[in-house]
C-alpha positions in Angstrom: 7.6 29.8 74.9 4.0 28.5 73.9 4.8 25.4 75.6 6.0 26.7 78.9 2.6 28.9 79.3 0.7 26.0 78.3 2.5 24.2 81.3 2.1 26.9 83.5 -1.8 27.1 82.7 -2.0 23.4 83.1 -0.5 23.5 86.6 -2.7 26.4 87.9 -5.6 25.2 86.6 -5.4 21.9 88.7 -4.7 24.2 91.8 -7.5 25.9 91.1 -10.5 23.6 90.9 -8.4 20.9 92.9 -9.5 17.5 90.8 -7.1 15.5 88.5 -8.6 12.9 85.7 -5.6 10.0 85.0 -6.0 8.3 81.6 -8.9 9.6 80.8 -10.7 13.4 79.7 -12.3 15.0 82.9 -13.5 13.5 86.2 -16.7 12.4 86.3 -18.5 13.9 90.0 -17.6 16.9 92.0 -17.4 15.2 94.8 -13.6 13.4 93.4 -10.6 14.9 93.2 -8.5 12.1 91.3 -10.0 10.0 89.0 -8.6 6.9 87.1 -9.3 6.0 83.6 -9.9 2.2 82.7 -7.7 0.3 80.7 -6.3 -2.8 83.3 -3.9 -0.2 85.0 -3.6 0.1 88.4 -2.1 2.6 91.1 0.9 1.6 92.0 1.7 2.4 95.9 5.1 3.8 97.2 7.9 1.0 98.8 9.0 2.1 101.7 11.7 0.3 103.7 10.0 -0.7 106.6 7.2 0.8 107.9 8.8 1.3 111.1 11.1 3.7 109.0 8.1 5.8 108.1 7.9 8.4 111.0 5.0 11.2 111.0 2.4 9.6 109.1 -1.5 10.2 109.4 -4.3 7.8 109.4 -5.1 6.4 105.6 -1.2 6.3 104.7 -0.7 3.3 102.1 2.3 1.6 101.4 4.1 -1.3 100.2 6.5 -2.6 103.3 9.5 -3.9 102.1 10.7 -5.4 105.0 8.1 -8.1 104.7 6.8 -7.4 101.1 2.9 -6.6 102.3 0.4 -4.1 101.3 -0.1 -1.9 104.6 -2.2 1.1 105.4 -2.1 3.2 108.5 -5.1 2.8 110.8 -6.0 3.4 114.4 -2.1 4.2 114.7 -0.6 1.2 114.0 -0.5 -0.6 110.4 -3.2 -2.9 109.0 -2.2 -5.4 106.6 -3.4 -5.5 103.2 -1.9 -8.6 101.6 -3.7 -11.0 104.4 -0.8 -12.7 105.5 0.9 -13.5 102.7 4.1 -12.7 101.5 5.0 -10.8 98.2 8.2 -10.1 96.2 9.8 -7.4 94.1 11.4 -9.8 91.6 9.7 -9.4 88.3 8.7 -12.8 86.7 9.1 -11.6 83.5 12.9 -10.4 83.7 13.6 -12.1 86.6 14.6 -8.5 87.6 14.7 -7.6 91.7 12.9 -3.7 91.5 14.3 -2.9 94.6 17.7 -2.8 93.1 16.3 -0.5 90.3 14.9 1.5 92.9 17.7 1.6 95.6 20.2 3.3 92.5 17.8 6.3 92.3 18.7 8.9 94.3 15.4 9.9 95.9 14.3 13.4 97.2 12.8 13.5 100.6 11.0 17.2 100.0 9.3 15.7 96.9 5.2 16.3 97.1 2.6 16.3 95.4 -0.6 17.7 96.5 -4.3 17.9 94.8 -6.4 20.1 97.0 -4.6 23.2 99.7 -1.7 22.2 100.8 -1.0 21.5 104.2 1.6 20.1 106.7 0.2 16.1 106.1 3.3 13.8 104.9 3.3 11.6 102.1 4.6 11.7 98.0 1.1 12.4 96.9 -1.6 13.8 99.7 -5.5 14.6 98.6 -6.2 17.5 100.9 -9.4 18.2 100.2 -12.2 17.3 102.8 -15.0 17.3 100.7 -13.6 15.5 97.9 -12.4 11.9 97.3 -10.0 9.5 95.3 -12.0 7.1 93.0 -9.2 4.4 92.4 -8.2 2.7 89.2 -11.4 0.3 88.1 -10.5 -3.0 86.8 -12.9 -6.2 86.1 -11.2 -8.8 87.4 -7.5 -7.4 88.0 -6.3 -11.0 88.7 -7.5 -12.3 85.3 -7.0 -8.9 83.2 -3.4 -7.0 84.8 -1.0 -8.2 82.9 2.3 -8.4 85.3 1.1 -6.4 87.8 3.4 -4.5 90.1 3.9 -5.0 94.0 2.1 -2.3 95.7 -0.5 -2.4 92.9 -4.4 -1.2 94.6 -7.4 -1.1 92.5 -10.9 -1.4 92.6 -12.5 -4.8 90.8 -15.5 -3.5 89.3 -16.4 -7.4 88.7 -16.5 -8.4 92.2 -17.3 -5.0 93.8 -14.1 -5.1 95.9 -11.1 -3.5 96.6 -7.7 -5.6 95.3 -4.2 -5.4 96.3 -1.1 -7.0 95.0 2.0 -8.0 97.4 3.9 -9.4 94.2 2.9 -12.7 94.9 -1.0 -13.1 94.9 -3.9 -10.3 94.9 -5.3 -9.8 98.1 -9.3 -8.5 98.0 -11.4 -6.6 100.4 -14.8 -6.7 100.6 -17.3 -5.0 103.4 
């Protein structure tokens, strides 16, 4: 009984003041509503089929295409590429493992969301509703050299290069302003 109010508290209290700290005590500005932790992790994205498949999304959607194995994120309604051009794969090097297989034998639930921030009608698995808050992303020095067998779909911020870093499965991509 102790553990389900300690669940239940847990839950209202990040509907309530709205910011989430992952891997790490408590986020670090008001101004950010989910916060990583360090520790050569990164956030990985969700796989969709084919972006084409994807019907009803808002600017700033991410996503890892399938169809041709690229980071993408939704932008002046149509869908940027992330992974400049090259190609990815979802076969792990390690196990030699194809994780769309793994994935395509879960039985997924299209009403699943998560929301940090009120609610509204926006699509996606996990939406940030808050318009005065923002996502600070996973911080990694050097993800190329430090993520150990990264995942496709994997976005994080290099801290050593000041730039934002994708991985397609293949090679990391990096954005820089």
């Amino acid at each position: 009984m102790k553990n389900i109010f300690t669940i239940l508290f847990a839950l209202l209290s990040v509907s309530v003041f709205s910011q989430v700290a992952i891997g790490k005590a408590s986020v670090a500005s008001p101004s950010v509503s989910l916060d990583f932790g360090t520790g050569n992790r990164g956030m990985v994205l969700p796989w969709v089929t084919s972006t084409a498949a994807v019907t009803g999304v808002v600017n700033g959607t991410m996503v890892y295409d399938l169809t041709d194995k690229k980071v993408k994120v939704k932008y002046n309604a149509a869908w940027k590429d992330l992974s400049v051009n090259t190609q990815g794969t979802t076969v792990d090097p390690l196990t030699s493992v194809d994780g769309v297989l793994i994935q395509n034998s879960a039985t997924e639930n299209t009403l699943a969301k998560s929301a940090i921030g009120t609610l509204t009608a926006t699509p996606g698995l996990l939406v940030l509703e808050d318009t005065t808050k923002a996502m600070v992303l996973p911080k990694v020095a050097s993800p190329h050299l430090n993520i150990i067998n990264p995942a496709p779909g994997m976005i994080v911020y290099d801290t050593f290069n000041k730039q934002l870093a994708v991985f397609n499965g293949f090679v990391w991509s990096f954005w820089k302003q």
